[in-house]
C-alpha positions in Angstrom: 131.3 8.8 -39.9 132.1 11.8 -41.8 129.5 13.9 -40.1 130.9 12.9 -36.6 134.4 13.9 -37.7 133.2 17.3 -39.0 131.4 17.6 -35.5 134.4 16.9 -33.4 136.2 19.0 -35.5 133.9 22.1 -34.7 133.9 21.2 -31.0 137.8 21.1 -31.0 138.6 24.8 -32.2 135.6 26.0 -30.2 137.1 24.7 -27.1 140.6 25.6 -28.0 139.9 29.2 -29.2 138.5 30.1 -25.8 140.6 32.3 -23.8 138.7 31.9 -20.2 137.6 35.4 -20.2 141.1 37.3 -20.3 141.0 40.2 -22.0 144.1 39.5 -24.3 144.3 43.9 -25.7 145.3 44.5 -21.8 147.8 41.6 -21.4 150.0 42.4 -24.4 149.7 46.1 -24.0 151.6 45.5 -20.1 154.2 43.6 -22.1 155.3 45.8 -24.3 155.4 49.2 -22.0 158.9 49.8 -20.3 160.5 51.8 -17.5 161.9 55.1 -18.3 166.1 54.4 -18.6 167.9 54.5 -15.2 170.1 57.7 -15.7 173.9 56.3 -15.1 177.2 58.0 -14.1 180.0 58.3 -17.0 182.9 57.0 -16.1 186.1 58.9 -16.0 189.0 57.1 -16.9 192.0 58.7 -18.6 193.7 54.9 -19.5 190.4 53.5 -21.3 192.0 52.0 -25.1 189.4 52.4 -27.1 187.0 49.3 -28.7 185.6 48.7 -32.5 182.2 49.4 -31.3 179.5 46.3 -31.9 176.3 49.0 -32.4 175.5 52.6 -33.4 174.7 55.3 -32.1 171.7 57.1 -33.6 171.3 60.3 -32.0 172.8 61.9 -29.1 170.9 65.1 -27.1 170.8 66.3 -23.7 168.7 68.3 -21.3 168.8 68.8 -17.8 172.0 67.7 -17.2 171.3 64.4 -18.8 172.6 62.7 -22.3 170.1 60.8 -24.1 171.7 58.4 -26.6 169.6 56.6 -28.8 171.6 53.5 -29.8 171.5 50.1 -32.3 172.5 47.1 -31.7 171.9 43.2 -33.0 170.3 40.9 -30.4 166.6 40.9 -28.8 166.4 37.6 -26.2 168.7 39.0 -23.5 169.1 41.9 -21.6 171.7 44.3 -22.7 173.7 47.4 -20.7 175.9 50.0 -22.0 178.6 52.2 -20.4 179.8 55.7 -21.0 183.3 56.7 -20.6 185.2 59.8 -20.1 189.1 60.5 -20.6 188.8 63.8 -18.1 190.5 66.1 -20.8 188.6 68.6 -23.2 189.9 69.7 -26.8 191.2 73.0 -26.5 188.3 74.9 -28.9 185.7 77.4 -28.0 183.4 75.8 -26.8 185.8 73.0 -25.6 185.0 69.7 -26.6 184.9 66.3 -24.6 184.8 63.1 -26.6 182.7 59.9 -25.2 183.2 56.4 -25.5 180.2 54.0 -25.0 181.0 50.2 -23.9 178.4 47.6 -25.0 178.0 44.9 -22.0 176.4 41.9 -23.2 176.9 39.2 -20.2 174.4 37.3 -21.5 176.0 36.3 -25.3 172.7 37.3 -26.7 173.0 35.6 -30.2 169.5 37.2 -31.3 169.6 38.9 -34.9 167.2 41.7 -34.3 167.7 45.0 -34.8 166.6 46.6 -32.1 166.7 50.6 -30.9 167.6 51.4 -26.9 168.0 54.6 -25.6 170.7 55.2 -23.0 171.1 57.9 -20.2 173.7 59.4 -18.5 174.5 62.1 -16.0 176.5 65.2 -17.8 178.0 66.9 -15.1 181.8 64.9 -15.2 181.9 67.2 -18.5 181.5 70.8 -17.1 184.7 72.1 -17.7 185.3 74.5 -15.2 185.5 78.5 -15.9 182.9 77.6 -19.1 179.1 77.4 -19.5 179.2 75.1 -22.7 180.6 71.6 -23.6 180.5 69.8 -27.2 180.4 66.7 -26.6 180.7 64.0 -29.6 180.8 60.4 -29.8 184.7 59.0 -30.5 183.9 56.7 -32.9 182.1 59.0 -35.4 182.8 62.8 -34.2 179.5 64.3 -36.6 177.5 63.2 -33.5 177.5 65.8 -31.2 175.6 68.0 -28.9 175.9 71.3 -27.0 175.6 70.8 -23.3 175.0 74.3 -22.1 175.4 74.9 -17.9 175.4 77.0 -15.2 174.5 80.8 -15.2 
């Protein structure tokens, strides 16, 4: 009796541990590869209040025209978007500076707990100011995260 356990036992994992000749390396490598970001519009609006923001942002650069923000957030099962706003006026400095609000859309409720890293990316050219080449452009909810958009010329 014991012997015909042991046997069925050994014909049961064989059976189950077959995978029906996929080749598992290629399936979870198509999973985890994803689309360069869609490059978004900021959104000029000079009435926006601004929000405690619900993520942070890592690292802010820009080239071609185009801010890259690398951002933080808590969640992982759903789909999440962000927007970028723009009040339309520039700190009077040398270079002038224009200030950025991000908007974390979340329709889904995603009540995930992972940490997870998305980078965002958004057309520059609402922040040329005009009769200038160069733009600081910082985050308003922590100012030390900046970068130079140079244009033109």
């Amino acid at each position: 009796m014991r012997q015909f356990i042991f046997l069925s036992l050994i014909i049961v994992s064989a059976v189950a541990c077959k995978n029906n000749g996929q080749n598992t390396g290629q399936a979870k490598s198509a999973e985890v590869e994803k689309a360069a970001p869609k490059v978004k519009e900021i959104i000029i609006d000079n009435n926006r209040a601004p929000v405690k923001p619900d993520f942070s942002v890592i690292e802010m650069s820009n080239e071609n025209d185009v801010l890259t923000v690398i951002v933080r957030f808590g969640g992982g099962c759903e789909e999440h978007d962000f927007n970028a706003y723009f009040s339309g006026g520039w700190a009077k400095s040398l270079p002038p500076q224009a200030a950025i609000t991000l908007e974390h859309l979340n329709p889904n409720n995603d009540r995930c707990r992972a940490l997870v890293l998305d980078t965002l990316r958004f057309n520059m050219k609402p922040l040329q100011y005009s009769g200038g080449n160069e733009v600081v452009v910082k985050w308003s909810s922590n100012p030390e995260i900046q970068t130079n958009y140079r244009y033109g010329k």
